[in-house]
MARTI-99013 format. One line per 2 residues: number of its first residue (from 0); their letters; for each residue y, z, x of N, C-alpha, C, O, CB. Coordinates in pm, 1 decimal, padded with zeros to 6 digits. Glycine has a CB too. Example, Ala and Ser with C-alpha at 12.3 -4.5 7.8 and 13.67 -1.06 7.14 Angstrom:
0 = AS = -00569.0/00780.0/01319.0/-00450.0/00780.0/01230.0/-00330.0/00780.0/01320.0/-00331.9/00846.5/01423.6/-00447.3/00904.6/01130.8 | -00225.0/00708.0/01285.0/-00106.0/00714.0/01367.0/00003.0/00787.0/01290.0/00113.8/00803.9/01340.9/-00059.8/00572.5/01408.4
end
This chain:
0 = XX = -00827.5/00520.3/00018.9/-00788.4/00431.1/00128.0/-00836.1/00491.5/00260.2/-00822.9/00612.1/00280.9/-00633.2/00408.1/00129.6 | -00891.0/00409.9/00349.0/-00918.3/00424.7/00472.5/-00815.3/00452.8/00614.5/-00752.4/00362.2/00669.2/-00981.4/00321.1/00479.3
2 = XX = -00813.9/00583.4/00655.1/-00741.1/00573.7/00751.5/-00818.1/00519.8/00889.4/-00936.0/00549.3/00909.0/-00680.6/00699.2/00758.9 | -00752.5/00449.9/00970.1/-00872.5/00351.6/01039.3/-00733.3/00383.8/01198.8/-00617.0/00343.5/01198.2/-00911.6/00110.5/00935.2
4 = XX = -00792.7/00453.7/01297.4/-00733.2/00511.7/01423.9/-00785.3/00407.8/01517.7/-00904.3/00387.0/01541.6/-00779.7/00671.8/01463.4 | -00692.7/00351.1/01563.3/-00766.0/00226.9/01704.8/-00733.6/00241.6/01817.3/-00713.0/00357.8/01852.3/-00731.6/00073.7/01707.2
6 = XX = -00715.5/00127.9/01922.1/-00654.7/00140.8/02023.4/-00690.5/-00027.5/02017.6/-00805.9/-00065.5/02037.2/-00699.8/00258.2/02141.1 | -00579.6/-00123.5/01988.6/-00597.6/-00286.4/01960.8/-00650.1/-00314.0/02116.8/-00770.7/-00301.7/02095.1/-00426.8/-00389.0/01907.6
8 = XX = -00643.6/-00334.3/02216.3/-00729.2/-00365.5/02317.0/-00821.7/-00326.7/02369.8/-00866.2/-00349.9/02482.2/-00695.3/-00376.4/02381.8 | -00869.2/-00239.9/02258.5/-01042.5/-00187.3/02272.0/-01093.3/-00257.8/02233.8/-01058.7/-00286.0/02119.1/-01107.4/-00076.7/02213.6
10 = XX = -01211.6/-00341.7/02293.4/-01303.5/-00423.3/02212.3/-01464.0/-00326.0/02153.1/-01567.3/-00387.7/02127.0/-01343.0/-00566.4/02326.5 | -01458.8/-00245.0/02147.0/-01493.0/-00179.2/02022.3/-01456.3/-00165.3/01910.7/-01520.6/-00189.4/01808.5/-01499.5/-00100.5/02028.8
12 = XX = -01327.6/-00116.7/01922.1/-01201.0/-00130.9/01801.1/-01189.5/-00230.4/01748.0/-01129.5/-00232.4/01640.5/-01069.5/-00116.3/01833.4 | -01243.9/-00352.2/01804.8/-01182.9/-00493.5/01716.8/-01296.7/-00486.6/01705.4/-01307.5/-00598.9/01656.3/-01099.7/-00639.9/01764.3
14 = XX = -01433.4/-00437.8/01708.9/-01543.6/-00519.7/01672.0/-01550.6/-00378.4/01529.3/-01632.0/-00385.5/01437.2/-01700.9/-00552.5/01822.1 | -01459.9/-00275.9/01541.9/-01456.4/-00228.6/01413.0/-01405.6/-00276.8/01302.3/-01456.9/-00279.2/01190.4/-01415.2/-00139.8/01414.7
16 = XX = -01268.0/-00328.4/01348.7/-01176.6/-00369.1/01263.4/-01249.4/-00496.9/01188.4/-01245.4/-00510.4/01066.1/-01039.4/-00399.2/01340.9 | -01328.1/-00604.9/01292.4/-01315.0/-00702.4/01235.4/-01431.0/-00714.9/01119.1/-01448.2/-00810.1/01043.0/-01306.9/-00798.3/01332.8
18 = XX = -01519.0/-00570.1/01128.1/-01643.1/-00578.0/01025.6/-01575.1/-00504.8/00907.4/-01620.8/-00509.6/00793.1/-01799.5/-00495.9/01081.1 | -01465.6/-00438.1/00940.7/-01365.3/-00382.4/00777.5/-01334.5/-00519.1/00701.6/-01381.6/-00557.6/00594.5/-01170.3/-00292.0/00815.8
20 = XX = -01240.5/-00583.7/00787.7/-01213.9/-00700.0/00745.3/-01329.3/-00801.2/00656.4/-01319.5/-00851.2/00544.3/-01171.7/-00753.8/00863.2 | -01436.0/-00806.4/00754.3/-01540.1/-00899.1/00691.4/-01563.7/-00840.4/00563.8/-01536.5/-00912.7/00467.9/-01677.0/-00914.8/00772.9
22 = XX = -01623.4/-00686.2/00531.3/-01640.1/-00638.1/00411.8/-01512.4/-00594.6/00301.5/-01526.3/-00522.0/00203.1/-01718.0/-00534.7/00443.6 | -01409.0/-00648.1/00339.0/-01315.9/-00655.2/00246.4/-01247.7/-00524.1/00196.2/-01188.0/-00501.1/00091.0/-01372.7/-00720.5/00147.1
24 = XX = -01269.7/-00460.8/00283.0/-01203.2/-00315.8/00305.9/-01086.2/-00289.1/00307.8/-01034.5/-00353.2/00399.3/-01226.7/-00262.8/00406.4 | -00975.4/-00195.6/00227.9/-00875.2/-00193.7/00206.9/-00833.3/-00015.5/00347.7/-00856.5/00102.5/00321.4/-00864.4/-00201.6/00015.4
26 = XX = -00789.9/-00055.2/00440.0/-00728.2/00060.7/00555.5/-00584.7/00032.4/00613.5/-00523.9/-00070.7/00642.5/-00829.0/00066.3/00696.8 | -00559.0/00153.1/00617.8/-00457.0/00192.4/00685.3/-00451.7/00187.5/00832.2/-00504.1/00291.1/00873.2/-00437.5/00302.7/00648.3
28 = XX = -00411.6/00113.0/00931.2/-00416.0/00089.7/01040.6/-00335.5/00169.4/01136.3/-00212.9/00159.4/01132.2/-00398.1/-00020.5/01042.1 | -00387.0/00239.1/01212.9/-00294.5/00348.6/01316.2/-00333.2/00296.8/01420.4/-00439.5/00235.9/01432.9/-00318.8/00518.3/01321.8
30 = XX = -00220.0/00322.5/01537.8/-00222.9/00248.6/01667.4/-00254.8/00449.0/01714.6/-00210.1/00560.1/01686.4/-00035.6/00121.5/01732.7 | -00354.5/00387.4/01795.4/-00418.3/00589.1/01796.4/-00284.3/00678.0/01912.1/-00240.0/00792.9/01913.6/-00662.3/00611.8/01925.0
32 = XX = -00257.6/00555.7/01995.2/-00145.7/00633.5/02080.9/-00042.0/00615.3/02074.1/00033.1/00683.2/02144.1/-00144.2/00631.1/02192.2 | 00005.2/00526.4/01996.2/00164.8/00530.7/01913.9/00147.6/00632.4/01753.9/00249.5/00670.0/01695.9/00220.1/00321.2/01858.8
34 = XX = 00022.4/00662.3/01705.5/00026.4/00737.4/01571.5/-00093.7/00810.5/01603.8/-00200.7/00796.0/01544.8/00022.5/00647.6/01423.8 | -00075.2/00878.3/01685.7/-00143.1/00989.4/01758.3/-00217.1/01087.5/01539.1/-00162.3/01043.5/01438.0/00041.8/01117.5/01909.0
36 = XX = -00294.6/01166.5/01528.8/-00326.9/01260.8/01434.5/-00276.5/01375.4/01476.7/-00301.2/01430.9/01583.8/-00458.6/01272.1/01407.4 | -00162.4/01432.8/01340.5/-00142.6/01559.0/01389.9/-00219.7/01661.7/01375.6/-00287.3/01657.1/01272.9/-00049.6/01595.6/01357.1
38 = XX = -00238.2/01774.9/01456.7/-00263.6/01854.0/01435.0/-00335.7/01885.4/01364.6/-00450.3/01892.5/01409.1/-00210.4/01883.3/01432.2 | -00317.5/01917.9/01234.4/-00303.5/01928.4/01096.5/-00404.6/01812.7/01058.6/-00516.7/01841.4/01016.6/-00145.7/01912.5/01041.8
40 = XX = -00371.2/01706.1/01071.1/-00508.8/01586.0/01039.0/-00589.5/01618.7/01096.1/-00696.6/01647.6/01042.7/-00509.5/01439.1/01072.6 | -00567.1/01627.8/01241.9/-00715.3/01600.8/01289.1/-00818.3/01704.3/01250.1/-00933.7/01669.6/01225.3/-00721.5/01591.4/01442.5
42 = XX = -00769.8/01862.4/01242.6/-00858.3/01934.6/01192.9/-00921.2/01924.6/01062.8/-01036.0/01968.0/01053.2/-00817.0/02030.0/01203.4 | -00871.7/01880.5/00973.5/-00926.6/01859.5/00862.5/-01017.4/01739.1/00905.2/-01128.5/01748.6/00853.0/-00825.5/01840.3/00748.9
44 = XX = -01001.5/01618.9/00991.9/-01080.6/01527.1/01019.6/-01238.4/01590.1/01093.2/-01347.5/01542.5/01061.9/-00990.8/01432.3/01109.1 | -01220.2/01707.8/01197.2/-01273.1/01760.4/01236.8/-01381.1/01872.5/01115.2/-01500.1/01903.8/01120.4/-01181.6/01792.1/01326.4
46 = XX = -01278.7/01904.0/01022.2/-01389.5/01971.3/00904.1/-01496.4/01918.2/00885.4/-01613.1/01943.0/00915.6/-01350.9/01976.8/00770.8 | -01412.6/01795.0/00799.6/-01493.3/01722.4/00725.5/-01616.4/01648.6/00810.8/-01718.5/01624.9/00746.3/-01404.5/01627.8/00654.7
48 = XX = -01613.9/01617.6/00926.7/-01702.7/01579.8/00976.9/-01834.9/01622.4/01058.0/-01933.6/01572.8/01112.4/-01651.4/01532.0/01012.7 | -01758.4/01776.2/01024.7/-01941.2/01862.6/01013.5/-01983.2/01855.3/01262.3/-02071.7/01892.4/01339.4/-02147.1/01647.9/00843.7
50 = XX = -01877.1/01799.1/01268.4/-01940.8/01740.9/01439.1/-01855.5/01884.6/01487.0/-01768.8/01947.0/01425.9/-01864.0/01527.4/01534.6 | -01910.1/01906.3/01605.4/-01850.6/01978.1/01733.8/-01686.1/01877.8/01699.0/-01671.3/01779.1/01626.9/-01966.2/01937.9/01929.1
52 = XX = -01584.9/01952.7/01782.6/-01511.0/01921.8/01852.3/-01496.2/01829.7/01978.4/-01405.1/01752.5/02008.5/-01491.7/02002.4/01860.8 | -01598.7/01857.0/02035.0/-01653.9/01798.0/02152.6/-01673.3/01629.7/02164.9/-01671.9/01550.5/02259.1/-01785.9/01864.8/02165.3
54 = XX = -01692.2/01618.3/02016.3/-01731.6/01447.6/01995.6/-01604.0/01432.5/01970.0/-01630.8/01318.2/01932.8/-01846.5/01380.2/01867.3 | -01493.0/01438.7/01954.8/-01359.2/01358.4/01951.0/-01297.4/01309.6/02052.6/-01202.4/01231.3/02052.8/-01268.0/01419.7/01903.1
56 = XX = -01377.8/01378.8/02179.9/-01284.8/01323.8/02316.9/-01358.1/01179.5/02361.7/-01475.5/01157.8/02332.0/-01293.1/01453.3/02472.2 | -01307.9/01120.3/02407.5/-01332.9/00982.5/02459.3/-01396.0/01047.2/02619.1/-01319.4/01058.9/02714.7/-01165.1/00865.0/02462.4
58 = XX = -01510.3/01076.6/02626.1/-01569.5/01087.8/02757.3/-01584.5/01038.5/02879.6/-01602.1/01079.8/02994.2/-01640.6/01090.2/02747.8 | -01567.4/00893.4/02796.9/-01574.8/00787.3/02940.5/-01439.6/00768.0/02978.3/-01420.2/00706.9/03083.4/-01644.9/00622.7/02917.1
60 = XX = -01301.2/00825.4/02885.4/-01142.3/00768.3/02941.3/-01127.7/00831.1/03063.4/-01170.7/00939.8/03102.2/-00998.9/00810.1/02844.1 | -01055.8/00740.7/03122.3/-00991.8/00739.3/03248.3/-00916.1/00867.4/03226.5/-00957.2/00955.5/03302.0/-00902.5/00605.6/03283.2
62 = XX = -00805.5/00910.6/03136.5/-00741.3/01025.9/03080.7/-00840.2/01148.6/03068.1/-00788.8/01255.9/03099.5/-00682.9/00988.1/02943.5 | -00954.0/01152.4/03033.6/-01054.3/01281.3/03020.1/-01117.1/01278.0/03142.0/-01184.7/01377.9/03166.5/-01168.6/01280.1/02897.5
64 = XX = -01113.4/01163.3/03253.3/-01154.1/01219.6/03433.8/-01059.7/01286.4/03488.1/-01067.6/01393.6/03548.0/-01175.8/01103.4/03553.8 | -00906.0/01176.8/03451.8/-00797.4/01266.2/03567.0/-00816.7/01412.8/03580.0/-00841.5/01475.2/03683.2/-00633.8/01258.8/03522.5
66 = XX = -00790.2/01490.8/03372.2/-00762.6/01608.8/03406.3/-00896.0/01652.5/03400.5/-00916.6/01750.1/03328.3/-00662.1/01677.7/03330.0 | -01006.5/01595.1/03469.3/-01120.6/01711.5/03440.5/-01219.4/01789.1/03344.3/-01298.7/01882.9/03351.2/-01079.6/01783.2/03460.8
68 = XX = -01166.0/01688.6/03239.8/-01228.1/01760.6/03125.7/-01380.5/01829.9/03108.3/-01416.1/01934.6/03054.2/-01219.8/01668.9/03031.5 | -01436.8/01749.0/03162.1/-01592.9/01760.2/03155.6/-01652.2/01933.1/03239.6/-01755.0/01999.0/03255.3/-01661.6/01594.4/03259.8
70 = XX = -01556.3/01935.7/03260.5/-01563.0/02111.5/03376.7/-01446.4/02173.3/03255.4/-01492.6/02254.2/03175.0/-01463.9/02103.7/03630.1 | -01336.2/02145.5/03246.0/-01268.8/02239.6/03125.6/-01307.1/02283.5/03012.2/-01304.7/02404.0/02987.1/-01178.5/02197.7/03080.2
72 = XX = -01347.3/02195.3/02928.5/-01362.5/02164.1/02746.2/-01426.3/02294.9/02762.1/-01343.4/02381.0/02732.3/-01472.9/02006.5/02657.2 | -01528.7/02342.1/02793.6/-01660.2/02464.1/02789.4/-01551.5/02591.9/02799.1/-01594.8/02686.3/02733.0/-01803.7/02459.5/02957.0
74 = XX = -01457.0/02613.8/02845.8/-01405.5/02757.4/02880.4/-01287.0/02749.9/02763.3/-01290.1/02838.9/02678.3/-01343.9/02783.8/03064.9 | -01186.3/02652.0/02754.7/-01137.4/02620.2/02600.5/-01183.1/02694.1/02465.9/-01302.2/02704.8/02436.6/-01176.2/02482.8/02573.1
76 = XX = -01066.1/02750.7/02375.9/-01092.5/02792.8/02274.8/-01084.2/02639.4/02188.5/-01058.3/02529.1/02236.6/-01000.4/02917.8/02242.5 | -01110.5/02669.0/02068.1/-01126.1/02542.0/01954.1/-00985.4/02474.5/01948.9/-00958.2/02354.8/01957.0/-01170.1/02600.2/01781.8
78 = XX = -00904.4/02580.2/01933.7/-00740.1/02579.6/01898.2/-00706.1/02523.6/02033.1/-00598.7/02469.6/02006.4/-00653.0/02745.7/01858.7 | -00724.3/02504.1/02142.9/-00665.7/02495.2/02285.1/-00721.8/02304.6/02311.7/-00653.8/02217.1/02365.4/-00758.7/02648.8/02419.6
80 = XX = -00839.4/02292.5/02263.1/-00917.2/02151.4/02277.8/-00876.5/02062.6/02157.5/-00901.3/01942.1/02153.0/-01089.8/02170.4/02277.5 | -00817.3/02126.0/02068.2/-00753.3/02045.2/01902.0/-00584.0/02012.3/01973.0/-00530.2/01902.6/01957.7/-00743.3/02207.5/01701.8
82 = XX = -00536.3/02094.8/02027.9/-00398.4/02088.6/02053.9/-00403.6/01987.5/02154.9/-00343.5/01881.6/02136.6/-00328.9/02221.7/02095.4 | -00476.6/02010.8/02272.3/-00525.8/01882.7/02438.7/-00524.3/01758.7/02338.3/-00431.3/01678.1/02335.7/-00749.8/01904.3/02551.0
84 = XX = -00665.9/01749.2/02234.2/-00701.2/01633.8/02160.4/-00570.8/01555.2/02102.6/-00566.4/01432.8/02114.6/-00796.9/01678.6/02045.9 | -00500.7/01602.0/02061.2/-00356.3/01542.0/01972.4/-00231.9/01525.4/02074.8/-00120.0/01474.2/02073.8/-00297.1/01667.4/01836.9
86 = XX = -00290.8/01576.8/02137.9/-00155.7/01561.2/02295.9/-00128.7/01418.5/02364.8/-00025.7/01392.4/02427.1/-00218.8/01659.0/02458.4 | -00257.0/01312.4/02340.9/-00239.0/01226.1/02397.7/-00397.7/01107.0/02302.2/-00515.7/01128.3/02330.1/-00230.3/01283.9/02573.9
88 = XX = -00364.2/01021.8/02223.0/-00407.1/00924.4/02167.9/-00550.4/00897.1/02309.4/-00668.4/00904.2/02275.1/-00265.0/00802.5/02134.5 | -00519.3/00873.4/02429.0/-00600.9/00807.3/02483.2/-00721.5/00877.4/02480.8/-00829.2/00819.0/02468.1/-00560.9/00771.2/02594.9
90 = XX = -00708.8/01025.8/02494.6/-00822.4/01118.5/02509.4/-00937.1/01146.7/02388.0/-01029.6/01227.9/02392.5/-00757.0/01246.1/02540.1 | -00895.5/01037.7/02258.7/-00929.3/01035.9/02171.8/-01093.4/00930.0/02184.6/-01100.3/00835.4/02263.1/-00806.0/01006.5/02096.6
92 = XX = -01152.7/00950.6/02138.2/-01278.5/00886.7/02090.3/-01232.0/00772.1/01981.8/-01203.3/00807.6/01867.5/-01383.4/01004.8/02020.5 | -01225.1/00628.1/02021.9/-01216.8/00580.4/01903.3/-01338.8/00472.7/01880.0/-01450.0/00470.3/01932.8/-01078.2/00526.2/01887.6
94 = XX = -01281.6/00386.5/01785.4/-01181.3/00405.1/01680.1/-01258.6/00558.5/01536.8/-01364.8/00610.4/01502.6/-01161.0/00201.7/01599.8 | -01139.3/00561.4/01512.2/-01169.7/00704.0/01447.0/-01141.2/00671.9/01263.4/-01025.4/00677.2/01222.1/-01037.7/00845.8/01527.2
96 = XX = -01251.5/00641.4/01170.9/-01227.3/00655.0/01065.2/-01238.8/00768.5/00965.7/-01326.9/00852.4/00984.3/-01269.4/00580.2/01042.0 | -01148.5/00779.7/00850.3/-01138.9/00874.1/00760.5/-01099.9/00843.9/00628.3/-01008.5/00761.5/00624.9/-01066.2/00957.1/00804.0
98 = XX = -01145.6/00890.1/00500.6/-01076.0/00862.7/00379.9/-01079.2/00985.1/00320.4/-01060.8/00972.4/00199.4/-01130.3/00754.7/00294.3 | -01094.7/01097.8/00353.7/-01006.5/01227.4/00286.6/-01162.5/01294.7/00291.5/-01170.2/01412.5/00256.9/-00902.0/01206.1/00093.3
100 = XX = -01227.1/01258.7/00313.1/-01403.9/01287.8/00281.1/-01507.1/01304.9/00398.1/-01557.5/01397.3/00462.0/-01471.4/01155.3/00199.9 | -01514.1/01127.8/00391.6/-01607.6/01097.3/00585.1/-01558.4/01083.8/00628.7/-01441.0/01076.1/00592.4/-01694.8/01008.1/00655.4
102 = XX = -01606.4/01062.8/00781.9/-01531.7/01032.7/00881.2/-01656.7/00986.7/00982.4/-01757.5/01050.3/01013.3/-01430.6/01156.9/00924.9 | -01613.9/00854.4/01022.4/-01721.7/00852.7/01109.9/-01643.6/00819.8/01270.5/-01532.9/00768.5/01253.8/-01840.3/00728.8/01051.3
104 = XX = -01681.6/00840.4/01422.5/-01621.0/00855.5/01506.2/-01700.9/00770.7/01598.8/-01821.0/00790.4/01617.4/-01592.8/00981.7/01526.5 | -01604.3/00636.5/01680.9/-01686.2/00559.3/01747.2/-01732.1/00399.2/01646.1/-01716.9/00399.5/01523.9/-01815.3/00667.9/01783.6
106 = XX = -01766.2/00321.3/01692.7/-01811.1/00205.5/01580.4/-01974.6/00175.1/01602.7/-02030.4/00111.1/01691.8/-01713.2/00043.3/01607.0 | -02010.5/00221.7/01526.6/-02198.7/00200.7/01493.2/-02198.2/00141.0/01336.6/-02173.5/00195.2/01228.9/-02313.5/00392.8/01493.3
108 = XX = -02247.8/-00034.2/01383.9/-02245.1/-00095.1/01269.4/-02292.9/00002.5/01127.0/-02234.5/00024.5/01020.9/-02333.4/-00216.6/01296.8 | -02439.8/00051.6/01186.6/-02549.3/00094.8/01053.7/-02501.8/00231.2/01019.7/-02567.3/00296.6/00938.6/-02734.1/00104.1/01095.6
110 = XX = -02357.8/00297.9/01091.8/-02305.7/00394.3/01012.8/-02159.7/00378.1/00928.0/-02109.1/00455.3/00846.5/-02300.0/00499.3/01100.8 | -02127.4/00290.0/00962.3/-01982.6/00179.4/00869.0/-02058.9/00137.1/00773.1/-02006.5/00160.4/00664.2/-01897.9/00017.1/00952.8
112 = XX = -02202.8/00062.8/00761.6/-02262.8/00053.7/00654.5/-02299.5/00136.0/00591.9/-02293.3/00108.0/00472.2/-02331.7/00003.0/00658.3 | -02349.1/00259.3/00619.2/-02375.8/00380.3/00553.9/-02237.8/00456.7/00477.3/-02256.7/00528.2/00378.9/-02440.6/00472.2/00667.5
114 = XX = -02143.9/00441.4/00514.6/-02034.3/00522.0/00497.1/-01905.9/00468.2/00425.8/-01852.6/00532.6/00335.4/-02002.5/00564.4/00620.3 | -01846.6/00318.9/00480.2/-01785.9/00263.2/00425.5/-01830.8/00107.2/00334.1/-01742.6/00047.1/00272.7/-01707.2/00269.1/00513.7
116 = X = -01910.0/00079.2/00335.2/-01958.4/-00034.3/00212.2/-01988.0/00027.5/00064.9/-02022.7/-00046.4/-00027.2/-02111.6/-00111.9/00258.9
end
């Protein structure tokens, strides 16, 4: 089963959701800042997906200008940017999928086709 991380008034997120839907995809739906990933998930999400750390933050959020991130993240240990990352859903990159395996981060049709069909 698909764990499938959103934010419902992202219209990215719905243009994820709604191509799960079209392909008849069976997921688990998390509201990313009411069911934030603990800890504990996200690093294993972070294993498995072979990426920096760096690609989980939502770059363009309003939440990753206030505090600055783009001057912080670089002086941050791994453990210090995993703990920030889970602190707050918004700072998250979404929508964020996983099924214990892949994980792909962001919605790019031709990698939902690669990954989940």
């Amino acid at each position: 089963m698909l764990d499938f991380y959103c934010y419902p008034k992202c219209s990215t997120c719905r243009k994820a959701k709604k191509w799960l839907d079209d392909n008849n995809l069976d997921y688990h739906d998390f509201h990313i800042v009411n069911q934030t990933p603990t800890k504990e998930q996200m690093s294993l999400i972070i294993e498995k997906s072979q990426l920096p750390i760096k690609k989980f933050f939502n770059t363009s959020g309003k939440k990753y200008r206030e505090l600055q991130l783009k001057d912080k993240l670089a002086q941050m240990s791994d453990d210090e940017k995993l703990t920030l990352l889970v602190s707050d859903g918004m700072l998250m990159k979404r929508p964020l999928a996983f099924d214990g395996e892949k994980v792909t981060v962001g919605f790019k049709e031709e990698e939902f086709e690669e990954n989940w069909k």
